[in-house]
N, C-alpha and C positions, 0 to 999 in steps of 0.2 A: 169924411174919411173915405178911404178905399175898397169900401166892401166888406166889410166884416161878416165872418162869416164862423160856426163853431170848429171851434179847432183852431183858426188862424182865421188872417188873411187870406181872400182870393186873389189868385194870380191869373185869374181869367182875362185874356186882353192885355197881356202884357207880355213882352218878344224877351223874355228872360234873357235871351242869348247876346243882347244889346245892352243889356242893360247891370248897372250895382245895384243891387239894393239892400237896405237894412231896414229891417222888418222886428215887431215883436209885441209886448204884451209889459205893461207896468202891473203888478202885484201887491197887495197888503195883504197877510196873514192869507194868502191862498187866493183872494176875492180881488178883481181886474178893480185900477183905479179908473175911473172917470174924470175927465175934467182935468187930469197933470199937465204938464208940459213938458217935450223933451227934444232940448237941443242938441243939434250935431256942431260940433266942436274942429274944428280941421287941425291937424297932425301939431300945430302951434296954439293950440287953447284960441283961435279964432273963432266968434264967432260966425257961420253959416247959413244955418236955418234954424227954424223952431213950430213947430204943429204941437195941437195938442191931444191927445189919448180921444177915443172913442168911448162911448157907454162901455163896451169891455174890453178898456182899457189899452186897444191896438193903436200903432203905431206904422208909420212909413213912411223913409225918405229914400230918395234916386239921388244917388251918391258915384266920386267919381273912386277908381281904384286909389288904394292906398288906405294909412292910420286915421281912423275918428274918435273920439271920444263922444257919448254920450251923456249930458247929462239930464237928469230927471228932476222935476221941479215940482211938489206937492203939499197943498195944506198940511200940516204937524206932522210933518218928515223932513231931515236932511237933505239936501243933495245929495242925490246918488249917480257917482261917475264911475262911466263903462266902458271900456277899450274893446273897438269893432273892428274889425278889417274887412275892408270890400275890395269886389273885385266884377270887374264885368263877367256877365254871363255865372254867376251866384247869388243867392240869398242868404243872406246873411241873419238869422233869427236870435233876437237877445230876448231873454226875462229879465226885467229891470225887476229886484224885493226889496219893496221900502222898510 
């Protein structure tokens, strides 16, 4: 994963001002999942990519501008789907709660 760090993600090393990104953190009951998966979806239910969560439960994809859906993928949870918008030169930060 990208650096996890408390609080978030580092953004050390990275030219924010070039770049989308969507960034975040999957949750149960308050506590970071591990081990989820969570794909980005393009503006037509395509799929795109897919990573999966860090030990707390972080998340990051370099995305281009425009609508994505999130969705999230977890032992004894639902899918949970997120509507993100990215934009170059922004961070885009979701809470996915299973």
């Amino acid at each position: 994963m990208c650096g996890a760090t408390e609080g978030g993600l580092s953004l050390d090393g990275i030219d924010v001002k070039k770049e989308a990104i969507i960034q975040g953190q999957v949750i149960r009951g308050g506590e970071p999942v591990a081990n989820a998966y969570v794909r980005l979806l393009d503006r037509t239910g395509e799929f795109t990519a897919e990573v999966p969560t860090s030990a707390s439960g972080h998340f990051r994809f370099f995305a281009g501008d425009g609508d994505w859906t999130l969705r999230t993928l977890a032992p004894k949870a639902d899918p949970v789907d997120r509507a993100v918008k990215a934009a170059v030169g922004t961070v885009a930060e979701v809470t996915v709660s299973l």
